[in-house]
MILOTI-110763 format. One record per atom (N, C-alpha, C): residue number from 1; residue in one letter; atom name; x, y negated, z. Coordinates in pm, 1 decimal, always signed. Atoms other than C-alpha are relative to their C-alpha. Last residue first. Example, Ala and Ser with C-alpha at 12.3 -4.5 7.8 and 13.67 -1.06 7.14 Angstrom:
REM residues 2
NODE  resi  resn  name        xx        yy        zz
NODE     2     S     N     -82.0    +119.0      -6.0
NODE     2     S    CA   +1367.0    +106.0    +714.0
NODE     2     S     C     -77.0    -109.0     +73.0
NODE     1     A     N     +89.0    +119.0      +0.0
NODE     1     A    CA   +1230.0    +450.0    +780.0
NODE     1     A     C     +90.0    -120.0      +0.0
REM end
This chain:
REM residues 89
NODE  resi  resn  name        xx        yy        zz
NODE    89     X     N     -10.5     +78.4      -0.9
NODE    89     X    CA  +17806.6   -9553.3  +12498.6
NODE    89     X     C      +2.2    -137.4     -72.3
NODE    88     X     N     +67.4     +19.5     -71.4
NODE    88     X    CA  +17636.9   -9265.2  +12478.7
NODE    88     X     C     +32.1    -132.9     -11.8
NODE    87     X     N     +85.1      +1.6    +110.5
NODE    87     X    CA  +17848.3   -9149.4  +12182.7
NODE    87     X     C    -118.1     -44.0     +60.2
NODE    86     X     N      -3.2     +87.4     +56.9
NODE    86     X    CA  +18128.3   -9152.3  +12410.4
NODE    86     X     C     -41.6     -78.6    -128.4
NODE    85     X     N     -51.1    +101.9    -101.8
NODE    85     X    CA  +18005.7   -8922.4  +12661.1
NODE    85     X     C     +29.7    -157.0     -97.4
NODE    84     X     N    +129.4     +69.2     -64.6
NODE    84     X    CA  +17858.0   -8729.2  +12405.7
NODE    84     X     C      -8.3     -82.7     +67.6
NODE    83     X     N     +58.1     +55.5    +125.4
NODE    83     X    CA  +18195.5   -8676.7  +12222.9
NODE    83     X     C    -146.7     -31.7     +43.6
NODE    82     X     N     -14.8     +92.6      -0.7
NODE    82     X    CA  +18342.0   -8590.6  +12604.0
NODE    82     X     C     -74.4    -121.7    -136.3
NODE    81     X     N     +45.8    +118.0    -158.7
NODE    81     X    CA  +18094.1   -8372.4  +12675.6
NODE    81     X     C    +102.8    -124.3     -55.5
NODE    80     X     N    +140.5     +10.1     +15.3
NODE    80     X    CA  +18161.1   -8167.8  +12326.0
NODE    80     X     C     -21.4     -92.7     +81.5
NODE    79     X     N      -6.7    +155.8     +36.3
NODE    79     X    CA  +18557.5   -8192.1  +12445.5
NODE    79     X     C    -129.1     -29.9    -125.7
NODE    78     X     N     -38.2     +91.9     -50.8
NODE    78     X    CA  +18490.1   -8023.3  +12743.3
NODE    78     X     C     -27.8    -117.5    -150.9
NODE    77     X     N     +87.7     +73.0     -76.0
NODE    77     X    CA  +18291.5   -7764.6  +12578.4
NODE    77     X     C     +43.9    -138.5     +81.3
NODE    76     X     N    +119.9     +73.9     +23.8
NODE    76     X    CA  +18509.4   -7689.5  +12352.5
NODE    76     X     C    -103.5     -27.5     +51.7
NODE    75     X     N     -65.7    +131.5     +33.5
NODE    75     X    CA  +18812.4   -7675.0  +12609.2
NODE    75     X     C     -84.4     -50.7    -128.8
NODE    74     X     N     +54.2     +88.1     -95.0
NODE    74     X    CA  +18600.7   -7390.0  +12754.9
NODE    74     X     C     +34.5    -127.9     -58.0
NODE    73     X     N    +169.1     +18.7      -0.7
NODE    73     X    CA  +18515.9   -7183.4  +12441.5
NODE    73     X     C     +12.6    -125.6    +111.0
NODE    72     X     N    +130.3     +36.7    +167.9
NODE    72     X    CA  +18874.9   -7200.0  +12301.8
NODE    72     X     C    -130.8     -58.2     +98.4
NODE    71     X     N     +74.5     +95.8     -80.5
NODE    71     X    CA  +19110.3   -7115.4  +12660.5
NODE    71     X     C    -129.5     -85.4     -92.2
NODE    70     X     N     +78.4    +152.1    +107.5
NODE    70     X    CA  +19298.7   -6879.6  +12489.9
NODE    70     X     C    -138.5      +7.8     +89.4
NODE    69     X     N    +124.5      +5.5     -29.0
NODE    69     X    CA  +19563.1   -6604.5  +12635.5
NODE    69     X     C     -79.4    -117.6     -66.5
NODE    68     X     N     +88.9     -20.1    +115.2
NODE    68     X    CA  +19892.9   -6552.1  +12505.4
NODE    68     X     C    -159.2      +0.6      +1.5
NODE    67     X     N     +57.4    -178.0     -58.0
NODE    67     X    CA  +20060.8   -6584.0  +12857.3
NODE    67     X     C     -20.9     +54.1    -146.8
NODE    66     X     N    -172.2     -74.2     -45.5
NODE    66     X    CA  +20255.6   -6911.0  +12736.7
NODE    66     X     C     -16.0    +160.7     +22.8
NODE    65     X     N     -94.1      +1.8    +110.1
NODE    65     X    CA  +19942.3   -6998.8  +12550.9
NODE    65     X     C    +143.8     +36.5     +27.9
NODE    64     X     N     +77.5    -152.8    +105.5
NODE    64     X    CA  +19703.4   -6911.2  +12860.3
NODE    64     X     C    +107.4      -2.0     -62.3
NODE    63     X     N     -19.6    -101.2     -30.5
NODE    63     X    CA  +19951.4   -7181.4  +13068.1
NODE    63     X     C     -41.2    +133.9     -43.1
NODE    62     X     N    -137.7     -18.0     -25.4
NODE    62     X    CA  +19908.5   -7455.3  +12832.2
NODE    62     X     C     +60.3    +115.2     +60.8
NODE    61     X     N     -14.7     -67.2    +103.5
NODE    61     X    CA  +19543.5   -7433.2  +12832.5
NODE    61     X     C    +181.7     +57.7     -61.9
NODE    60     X     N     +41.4    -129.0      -7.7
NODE    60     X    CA  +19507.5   -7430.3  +13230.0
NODE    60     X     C     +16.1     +54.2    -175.2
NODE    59     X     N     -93.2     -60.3     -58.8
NODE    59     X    CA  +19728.0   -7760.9  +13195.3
NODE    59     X     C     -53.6    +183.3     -64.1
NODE    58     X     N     -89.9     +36.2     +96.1
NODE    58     X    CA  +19514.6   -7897.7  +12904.6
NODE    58     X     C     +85.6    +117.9     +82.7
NODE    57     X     N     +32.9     -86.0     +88.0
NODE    57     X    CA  +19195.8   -7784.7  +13146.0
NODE    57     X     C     +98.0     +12.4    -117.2
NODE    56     X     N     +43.7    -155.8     -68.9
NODE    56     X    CA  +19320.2   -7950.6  +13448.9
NODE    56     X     C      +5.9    +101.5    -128.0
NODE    55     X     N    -139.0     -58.2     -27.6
NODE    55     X    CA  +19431.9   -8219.8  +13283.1
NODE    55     X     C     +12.9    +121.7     +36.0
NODE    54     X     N     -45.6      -0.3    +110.4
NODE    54     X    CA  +19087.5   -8260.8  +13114.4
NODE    54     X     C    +112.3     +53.2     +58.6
NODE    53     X     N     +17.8    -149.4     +32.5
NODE    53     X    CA  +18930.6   -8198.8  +13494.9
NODE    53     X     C     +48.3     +10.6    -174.4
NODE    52     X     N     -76.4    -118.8    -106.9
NODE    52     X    CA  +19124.9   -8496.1  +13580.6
NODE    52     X     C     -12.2    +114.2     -52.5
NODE    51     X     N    -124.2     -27.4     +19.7
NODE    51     X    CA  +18999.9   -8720.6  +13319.2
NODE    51     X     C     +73.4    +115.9     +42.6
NODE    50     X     N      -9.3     -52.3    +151.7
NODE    50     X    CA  +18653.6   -8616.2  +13336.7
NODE    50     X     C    +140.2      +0.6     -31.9
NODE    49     X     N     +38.6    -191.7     +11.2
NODE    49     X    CA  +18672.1   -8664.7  +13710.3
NODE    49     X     C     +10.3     +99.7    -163.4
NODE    48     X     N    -171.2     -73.7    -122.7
NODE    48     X    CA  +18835.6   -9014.0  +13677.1
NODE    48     X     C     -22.8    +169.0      +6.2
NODE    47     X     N     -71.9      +6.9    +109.4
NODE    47     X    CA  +18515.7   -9115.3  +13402.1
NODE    47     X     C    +155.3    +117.0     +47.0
NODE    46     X     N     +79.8    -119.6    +127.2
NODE    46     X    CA  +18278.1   -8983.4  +13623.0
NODE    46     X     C    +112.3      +2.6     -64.4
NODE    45     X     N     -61.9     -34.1     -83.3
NODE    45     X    CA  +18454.1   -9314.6  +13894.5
NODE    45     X     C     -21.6    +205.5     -73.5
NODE    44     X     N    -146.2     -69.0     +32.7
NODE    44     X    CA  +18418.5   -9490.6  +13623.0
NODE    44     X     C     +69.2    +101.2    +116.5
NODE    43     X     N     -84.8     -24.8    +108.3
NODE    43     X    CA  +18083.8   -9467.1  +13545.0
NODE    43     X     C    +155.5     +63.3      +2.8
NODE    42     X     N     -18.0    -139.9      -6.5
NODE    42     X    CA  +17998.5   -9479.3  +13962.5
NODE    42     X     C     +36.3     +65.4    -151.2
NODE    41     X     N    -115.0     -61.8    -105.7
NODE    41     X    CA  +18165.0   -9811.3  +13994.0
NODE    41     X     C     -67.5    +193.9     -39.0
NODE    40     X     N    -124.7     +41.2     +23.6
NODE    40     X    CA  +17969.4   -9956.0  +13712.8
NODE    40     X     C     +88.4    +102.8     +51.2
NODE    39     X     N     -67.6     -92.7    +122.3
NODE    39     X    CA  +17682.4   -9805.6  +13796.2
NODE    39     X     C     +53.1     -17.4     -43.5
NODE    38     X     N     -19.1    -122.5     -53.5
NODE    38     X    CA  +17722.2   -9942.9  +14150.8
NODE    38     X     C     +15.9     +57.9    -100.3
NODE    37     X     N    -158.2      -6.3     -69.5
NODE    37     X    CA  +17789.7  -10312.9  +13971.2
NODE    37     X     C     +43.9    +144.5     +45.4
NODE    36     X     N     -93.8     +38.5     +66.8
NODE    36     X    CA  +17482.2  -10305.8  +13748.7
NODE    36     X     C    +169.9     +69.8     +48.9
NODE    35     X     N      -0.1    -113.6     +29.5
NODE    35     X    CA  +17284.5  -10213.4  +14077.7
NODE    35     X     C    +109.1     +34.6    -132.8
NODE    34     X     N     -33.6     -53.1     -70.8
NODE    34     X    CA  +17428.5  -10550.4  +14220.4
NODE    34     X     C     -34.9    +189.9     -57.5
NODE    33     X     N    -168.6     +48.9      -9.3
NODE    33     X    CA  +17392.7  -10776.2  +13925.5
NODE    33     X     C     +18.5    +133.2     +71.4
NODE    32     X     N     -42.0     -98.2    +109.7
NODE    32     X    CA  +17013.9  -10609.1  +13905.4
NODE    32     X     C    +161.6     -52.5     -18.7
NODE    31     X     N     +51.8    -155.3     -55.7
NODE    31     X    CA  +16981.3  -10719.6  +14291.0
NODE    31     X     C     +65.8     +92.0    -119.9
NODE    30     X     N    -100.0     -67.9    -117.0
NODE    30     X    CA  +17154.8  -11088.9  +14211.1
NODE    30     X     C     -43.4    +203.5     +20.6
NODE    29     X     N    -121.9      -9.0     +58.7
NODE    29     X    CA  +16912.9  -11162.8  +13909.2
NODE    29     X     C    +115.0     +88.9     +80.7
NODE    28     X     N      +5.4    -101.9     +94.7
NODE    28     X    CA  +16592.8  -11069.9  +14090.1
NODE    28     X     C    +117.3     +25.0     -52.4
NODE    27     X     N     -58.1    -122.3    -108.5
NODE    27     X    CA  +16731.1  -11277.8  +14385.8
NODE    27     X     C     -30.1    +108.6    -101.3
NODE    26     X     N    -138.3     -35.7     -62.8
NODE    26     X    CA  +16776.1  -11560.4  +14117.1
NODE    26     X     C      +4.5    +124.2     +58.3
NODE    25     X     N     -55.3      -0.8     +95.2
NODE    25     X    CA  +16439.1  -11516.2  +13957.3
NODE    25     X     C    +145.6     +44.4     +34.8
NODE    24     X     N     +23.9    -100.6     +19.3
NODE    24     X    CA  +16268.8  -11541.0  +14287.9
NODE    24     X     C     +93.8     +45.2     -62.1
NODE    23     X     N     -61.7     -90.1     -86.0
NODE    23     X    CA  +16456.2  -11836.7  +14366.5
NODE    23     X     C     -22.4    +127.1      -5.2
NODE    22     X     N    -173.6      -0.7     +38.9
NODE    22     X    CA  +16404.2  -11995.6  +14038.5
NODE    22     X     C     +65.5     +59.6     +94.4
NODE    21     X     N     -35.1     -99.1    +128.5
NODE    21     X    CA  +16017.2  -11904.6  +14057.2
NODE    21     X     C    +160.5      +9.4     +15.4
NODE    20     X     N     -19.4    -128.0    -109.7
NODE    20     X    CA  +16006.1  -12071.7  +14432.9
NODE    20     X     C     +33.5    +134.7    -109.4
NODE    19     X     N     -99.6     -41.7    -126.5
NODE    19     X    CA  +16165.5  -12382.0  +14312.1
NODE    19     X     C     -12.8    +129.0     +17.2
NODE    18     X     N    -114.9     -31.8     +93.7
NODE    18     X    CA  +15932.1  -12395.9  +13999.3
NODE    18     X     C    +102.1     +87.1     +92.3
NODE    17     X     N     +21.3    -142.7     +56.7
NODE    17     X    CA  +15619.1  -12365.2  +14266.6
NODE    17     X     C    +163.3     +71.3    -105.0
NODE    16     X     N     -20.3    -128.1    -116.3
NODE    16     X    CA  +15770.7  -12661.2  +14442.6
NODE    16     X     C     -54.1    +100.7     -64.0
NODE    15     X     N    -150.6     -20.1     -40.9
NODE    15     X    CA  +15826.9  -12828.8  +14128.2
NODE    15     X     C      -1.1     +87.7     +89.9
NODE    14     X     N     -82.0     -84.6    +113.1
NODE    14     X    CA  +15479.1  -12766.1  +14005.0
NODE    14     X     C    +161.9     -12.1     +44.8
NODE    13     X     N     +38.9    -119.4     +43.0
NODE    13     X    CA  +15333.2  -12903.9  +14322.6
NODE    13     X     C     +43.2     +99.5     -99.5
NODE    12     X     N     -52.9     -24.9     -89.2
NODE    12     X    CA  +15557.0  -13204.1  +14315.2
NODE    12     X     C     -31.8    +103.5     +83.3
NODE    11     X     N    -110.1     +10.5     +56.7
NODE    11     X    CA  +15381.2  -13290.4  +13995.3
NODE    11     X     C    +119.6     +58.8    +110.7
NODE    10     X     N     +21.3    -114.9    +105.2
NODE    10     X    CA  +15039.1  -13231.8  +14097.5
NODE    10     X     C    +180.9      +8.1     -35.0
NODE     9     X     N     +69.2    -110.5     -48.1
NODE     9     X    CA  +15088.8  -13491.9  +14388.6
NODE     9     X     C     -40.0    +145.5    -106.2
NODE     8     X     N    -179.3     +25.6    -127.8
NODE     8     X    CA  +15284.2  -13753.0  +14238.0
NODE     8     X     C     -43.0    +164.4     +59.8
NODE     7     X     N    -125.1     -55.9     +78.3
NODE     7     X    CA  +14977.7  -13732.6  +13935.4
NODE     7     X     C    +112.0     +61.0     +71.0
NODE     6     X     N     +29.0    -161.0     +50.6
NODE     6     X    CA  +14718.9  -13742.1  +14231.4
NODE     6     X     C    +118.8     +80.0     -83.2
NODE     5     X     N     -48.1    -113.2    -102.6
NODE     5     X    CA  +14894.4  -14021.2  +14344.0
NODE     5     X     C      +4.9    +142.6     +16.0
NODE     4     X     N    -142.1     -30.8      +5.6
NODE     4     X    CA  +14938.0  -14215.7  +14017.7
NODE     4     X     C     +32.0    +109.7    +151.8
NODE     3     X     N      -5.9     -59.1    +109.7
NODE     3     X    CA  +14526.9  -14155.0  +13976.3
NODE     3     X     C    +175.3     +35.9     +27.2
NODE     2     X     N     +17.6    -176.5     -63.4
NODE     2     X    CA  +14482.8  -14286.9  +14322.6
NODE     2     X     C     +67.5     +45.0    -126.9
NODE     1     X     N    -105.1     -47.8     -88.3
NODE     1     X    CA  +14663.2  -14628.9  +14220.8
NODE     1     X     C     -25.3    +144.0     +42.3
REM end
């Protein structure tokens, strides 16, 4: 009868240790969920600025070309960033 107690007793030791892994585990999970989520939000929020400053720079090219002016070096650099941007991903 000791022997089955000891067993009861080792066995309910490893659970409670399991328990405390699976909670660890979890809050590990939840934290990188949560950083996940900010670079999420801050991707697209890069993304909105890239857009914008495209319009920006379409507009600003639009207006040279009515002037006769040229906008070349900047609008390759934009769309360099963007081919890195989506060569990153």
């Amino acid at each position: 009868m000791f022997n089955y107690q000891e067993k009861i007793a080792k066995l309910r030791a490893n659970e409670s240790r399991l328990e405390e892994n699976k909670k660890a585990l979890k809050m590990a999970l939840d934290e990188a969920e949560n950083r996940c989520t900010k670079l999420e939000l801050g991707r697209r929020s890069l993304d909105g600025d890239l857009q914008r400053f495209k319009l920006v720079m379409n507009d600003k090219e639009t207006e040279n070309q009515v002037r006769g002016g040229s906008n070349f070096f900047v609008k390759a650099w934009v769309e360099s960033s963007v081919c890195v941007k989506e060569g990153d991903g």
